[in-house]
N, C-alpha and C positions, 0 to 999 in steps of 0.2 A: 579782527574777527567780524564776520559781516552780521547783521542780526535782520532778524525781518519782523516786520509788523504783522498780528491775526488778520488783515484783510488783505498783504502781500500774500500768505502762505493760503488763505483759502482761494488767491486769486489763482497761484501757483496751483492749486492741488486740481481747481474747474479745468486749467489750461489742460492739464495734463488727462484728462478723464476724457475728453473733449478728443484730444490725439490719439485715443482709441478707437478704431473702428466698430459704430456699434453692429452695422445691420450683419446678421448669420443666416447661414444655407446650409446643409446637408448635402452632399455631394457625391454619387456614386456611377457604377460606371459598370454594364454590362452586356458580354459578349452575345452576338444573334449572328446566322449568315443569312445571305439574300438567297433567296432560290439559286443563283445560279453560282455559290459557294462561297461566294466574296464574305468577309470577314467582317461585321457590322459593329461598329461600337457605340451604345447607346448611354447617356449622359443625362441622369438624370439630377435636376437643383433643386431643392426646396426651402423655401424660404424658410424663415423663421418671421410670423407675420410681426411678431409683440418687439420685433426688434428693428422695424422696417419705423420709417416715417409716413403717416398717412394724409393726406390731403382730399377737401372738398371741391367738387368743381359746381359748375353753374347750375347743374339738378339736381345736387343738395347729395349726389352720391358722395363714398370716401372711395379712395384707390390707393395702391402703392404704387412705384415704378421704379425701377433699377436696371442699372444696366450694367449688361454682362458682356464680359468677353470671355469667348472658350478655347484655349490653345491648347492642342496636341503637337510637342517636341520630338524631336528624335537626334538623340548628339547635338544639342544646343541649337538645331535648325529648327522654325518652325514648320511643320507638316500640311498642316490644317488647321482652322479656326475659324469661328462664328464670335460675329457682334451684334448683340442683340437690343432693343429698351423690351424691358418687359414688365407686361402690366397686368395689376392683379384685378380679379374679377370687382365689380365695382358691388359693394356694402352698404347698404341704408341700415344698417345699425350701427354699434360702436366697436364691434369687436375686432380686433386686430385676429383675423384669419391666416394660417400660413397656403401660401400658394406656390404652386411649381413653376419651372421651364423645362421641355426636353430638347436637347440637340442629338445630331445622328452622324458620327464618320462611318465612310468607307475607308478602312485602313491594311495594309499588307502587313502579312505577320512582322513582329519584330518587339522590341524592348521602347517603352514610350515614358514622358513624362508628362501627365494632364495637370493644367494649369485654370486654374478658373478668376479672373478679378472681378469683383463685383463695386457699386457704388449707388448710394441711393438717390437715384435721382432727385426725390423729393427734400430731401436735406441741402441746408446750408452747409454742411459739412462737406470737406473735401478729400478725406481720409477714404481708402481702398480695403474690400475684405479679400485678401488673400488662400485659396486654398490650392493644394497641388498633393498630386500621389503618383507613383506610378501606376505603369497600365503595361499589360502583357499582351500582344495580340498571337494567338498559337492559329497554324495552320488548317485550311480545313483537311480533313483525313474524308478517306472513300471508305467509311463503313461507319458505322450506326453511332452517333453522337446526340448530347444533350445542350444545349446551349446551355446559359448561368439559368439562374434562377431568380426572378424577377420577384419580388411579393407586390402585393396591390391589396388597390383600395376597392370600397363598395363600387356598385356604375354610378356615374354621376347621372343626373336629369335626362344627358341624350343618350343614357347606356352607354358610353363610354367609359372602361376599365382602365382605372387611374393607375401609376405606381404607388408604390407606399415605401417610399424614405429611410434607409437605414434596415436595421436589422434589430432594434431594438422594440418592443410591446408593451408600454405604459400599462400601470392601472386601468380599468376601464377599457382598454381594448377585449372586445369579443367575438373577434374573426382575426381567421389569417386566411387570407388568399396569396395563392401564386400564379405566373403564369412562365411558362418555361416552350421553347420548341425541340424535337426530336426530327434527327434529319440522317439521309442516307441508309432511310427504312425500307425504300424500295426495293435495294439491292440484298439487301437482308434477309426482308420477307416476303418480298416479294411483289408485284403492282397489284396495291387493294391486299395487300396480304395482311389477317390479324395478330392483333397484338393486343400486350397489356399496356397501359401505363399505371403504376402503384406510389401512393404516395404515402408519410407514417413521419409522425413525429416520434423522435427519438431522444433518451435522454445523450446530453455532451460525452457523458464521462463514459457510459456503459454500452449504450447504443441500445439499449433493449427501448422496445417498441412505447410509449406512454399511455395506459391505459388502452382502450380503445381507437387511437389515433390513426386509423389506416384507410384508406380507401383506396379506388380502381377504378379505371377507365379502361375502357375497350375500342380499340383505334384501328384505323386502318392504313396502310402505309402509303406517304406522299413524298413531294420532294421536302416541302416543309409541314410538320404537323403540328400545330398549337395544341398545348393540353394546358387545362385551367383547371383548380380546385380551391376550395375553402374550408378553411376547418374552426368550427366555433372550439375559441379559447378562454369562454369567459369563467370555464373552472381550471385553466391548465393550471399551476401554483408557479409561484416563484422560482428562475432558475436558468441553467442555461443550456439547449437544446439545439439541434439539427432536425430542418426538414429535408428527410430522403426520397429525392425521386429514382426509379431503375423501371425501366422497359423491360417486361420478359417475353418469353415463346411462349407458346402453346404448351410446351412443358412446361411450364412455369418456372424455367430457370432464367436469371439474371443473366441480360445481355450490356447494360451498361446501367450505371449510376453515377449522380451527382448530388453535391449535399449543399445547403447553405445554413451555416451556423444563425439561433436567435436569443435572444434575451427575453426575458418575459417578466417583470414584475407586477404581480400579484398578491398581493397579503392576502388569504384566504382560510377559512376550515368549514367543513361541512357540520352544519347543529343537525342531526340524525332527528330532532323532535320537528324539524321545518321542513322535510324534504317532502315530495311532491311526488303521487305515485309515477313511479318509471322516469325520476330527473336524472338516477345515474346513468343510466345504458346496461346495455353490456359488459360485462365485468366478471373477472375471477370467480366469484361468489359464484356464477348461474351453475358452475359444476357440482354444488352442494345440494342437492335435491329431499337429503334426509332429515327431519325434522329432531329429531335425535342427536344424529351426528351435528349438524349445528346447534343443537342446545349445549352437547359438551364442549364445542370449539371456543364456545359466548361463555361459558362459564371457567375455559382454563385462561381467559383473558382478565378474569376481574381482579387477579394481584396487582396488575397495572394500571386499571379503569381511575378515571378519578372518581368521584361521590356522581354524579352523574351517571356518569358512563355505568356505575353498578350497579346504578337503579334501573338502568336499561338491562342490563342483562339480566336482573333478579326479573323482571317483568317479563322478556322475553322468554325466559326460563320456564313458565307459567305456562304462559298463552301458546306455546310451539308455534307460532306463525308463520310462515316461512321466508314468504317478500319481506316481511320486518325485519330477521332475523337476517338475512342475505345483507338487505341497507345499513343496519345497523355495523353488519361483519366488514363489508367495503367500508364505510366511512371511519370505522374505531381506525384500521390499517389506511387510511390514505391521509388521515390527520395529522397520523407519525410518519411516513413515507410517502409524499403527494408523490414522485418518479415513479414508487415501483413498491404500492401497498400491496401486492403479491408476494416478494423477496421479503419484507419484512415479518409475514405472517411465517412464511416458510422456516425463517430465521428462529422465529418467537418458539414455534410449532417445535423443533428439534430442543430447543432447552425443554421446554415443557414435558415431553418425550423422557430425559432424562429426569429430570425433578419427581415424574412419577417413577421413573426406575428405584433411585438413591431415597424419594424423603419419602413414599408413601406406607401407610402402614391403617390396621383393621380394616376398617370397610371405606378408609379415608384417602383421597388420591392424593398424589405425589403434592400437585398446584394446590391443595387445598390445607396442609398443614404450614404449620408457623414456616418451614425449614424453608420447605417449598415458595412458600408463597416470598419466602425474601431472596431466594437466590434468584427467583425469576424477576422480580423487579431490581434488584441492586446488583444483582451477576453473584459470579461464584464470589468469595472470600480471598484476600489475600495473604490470611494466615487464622489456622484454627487450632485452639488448645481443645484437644477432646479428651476429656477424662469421663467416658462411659464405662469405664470398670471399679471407677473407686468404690469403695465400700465403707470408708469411714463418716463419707458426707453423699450427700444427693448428687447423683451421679449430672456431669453438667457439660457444657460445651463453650466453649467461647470464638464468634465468627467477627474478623476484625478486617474494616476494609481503610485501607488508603486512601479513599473513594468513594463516595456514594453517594449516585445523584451530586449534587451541589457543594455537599460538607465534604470535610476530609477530615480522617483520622475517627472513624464510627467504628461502635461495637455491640453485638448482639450475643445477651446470653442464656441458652437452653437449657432446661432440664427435663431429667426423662423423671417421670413422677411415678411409674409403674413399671417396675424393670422387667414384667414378662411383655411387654410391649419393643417395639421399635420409635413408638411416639416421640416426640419432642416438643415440647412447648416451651414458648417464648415467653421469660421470664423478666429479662429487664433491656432494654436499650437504650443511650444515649441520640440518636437520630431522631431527630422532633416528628412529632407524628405519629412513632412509633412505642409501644408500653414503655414507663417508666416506673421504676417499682423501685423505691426509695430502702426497702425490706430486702433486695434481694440478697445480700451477702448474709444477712443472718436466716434466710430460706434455704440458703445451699449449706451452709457451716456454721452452724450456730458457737458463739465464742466458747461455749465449755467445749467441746471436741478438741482432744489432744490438747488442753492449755491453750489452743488459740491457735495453735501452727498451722492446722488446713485452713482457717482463716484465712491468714498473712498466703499461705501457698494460692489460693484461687484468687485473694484479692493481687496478689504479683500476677499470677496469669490473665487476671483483666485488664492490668495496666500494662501488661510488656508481653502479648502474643507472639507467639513465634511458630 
């Protein structure tokens, strides 16, 4: 059996760490035609600086350099390709910066396979980074088309609109730009004919529009038309979405669209006591104009409010303000729904609806009794013992959920204390948080009743609901 010495095996482990290619690129690839319809494939790398080796030269800058070859296949022949050294902008501080290359084919439609090897120059290492994907070239068509959808960077120092890498939006990102062409608008609409361009971030799953995210251009028809937009992100939330471009008529109907899926991580929540008059925009809420009707909207929300949130709305309540009452009304629904704090209220708004149908009773609304206030935060019940007609003990309820919130296997028990009422009050629970009342078996059924037996009857219907 072979054994190895601790300075064989960390020799062994350097070697093999070593036989990894360190330096990374980001590598994407998308379609443009030239004015005269040719099918353009544009190739963009981005380094990854922190992974490059950097070097000083004689005026005390730092640089990277690597070198790249870019191969376009087709059935195992090469097509095309660029061999490049590429060098990154030069650094008088310490930071390892990531920096680009772009290359550009002329390619005929067809089925490809894009090859990229990269190596860092400045390393002693002699290990290769390999990346490869396919690539699809489609035909140009004689009617109105969108080329891909490029996103980008700010302009750089000489106004030059950078790409931007991937499809993913770290923390800290606060813009998205794109830049995209529309082509074969002439024949469409005509020389110089107008149009729209509309662009809207959408959520992945639903497509509905995200918040406020939309905007338009007005263009005019050429062989090639560039359209560029940006849209600040630095509230979007976490998640995964589509940016939609479509060109419409003068009708404002859609003549074509193209999407490019993004990622956006974000950890965020709006604090409703920090916001800045008019930070949100435009939003849901501006339809609410009655100071009224959003006092009651802020008050059927506080079964769900935490300790915060309820003192915002006791306040609100008070002072009718309206701008407060709106920020406050968007931000409670977009802290629980960043996609689509609309859908949620609308959601919340129809149980509510009900809760005042089924729990409400004297001058008291549905959301604002015991019943109420817990089916709208914990949902309905998944099994209720209602014994509202007994007569030998305090008439009572028993609501038992599988489920709630966090815990499983919770129970909440009512009693009606006044039986020319419809009232319910919440007499004991098990779910922390909520009353516990050590008393309550002997407040419903006191032990002399019947020898004891509705005792044992309600204390079996709090342990085994059905």
């Amino acid at each position: 059996m072979r054994t190895f010495t601790l300075s064989t095996l960390l020799f062994l482990v350097a070697t093999a760490l070593q036989a990894q290619p360190k330096l990374e690129a980001v590598v994407e690839a998308k379609r443009f035609q030239s004015p005269k319809g040719d099918p353009i494939v544009v190739v963009n790398i981005s380094f990854i600086g922190a992974t490059a080796e950097w070097t000083m030269d004689e005026r005390s800058f730092r640089h990277a350099q690597v070198e790249v070859l870019t191969l376009v296949e087709q059935d195992g022949t090469i097509v095309d390709y660029r061999k490049t050294m590429v060098s990154s902008p030069e650094r008088s501080d310490t930071l390892d910066g990531d920096f680009m290359h772009q290359e550009r084919f002329t390619l005929k439609p067809g089925s490809y396979a894009l090859s990229v090897e990269l190596h860092d120059a400045n390393s002693a290492d002699t290990s290769h980074t390999y990346i490869s994907k396919p690539l699809v070239v489609t035909a140009s068509v004689n009617e109105v088309a969108l080329s891909d959808i490029q996103f980008t960077r700010k302009a750089d120092s000489n106004g030059d609109v950078l790409p931007f890498p991937g499809s993913f939006f770290p923390d800290g990102s606060d813009r998205l730009g794109f830049y995209a062409e529309a082509y074969g608008t002439v024949k469409h609409f005509g020389p110089e004919g107008p149009f729209l361009a509309t662009a809207q971030i959408e959520g992945y799953e639903d497509h509905k529009v995200v918040a406020n995210m939309r905007q338009l251009q007005r263009l005019k028809a050429d062989t090639v038309v560039p359209i560029g937009m940006a849209f600040g992100i630095g509230k979007l939330p976490s998640g995964n979405y589509v940016l939609a471009l479509e060109l419409r008529d003068r009708n404002d109907s859609v003549v074509v669209r193209r999407e490019q899926f993004f990622q956006r991580m974000n950890p965020m929540a709006y604090n409703p006591l920090e916001l800045a008059p008019g930070e949100l925009g435009p939003n849901f809420t501006d339809a609410y104009t009655n100071a009224d009707t959003l006092a009651e909207y802020l008050s059927s929300m506080r079964p769900i409010a935490n300790d915060m949130e309820a003192k915002i709305i006791d306040d609100r309540w008070k002072d009718r303000k309206i701008d407060l009452m709106r920020d406050f009304f968007y931000t409670f629904w977009y802290n629980r729904s960043p996609q689509d704090p609309e859908g949620a209220w609308k959601s919340y708004q129809q149980a509510v609806v009900y809760a005042n149908k089924q729990f409400g009773c004297r001058n008291m609304r549905g959301y604002q009794s015991d019943q109420g206030r817990i089916f709208l935060k914990y949902g309905a019940p998944n099994a209720v013992v209602d014994r509202s007609n007994e007569t030998a003990v305090t008439p009572y309820m028993v609501w038992h959920y599988y489920r709630a919130g966090k815990y499983n296997d919770r129970r909440f028990v009512f009693t009606q204390e006044e039986r020319s009422t419809t009232c319910w009050t919440l007499l004991t629970s098990d779910m922390p948080g909520e009353l516990n009342n050590s008393r309550w078996l002997d407040m419903i059924a006191p032990g002399n009743v019947d020898g004891g037996v509705k005792r044992d009857e309600v204390l079996n219907n709090y342990k085994y609901p059905k």
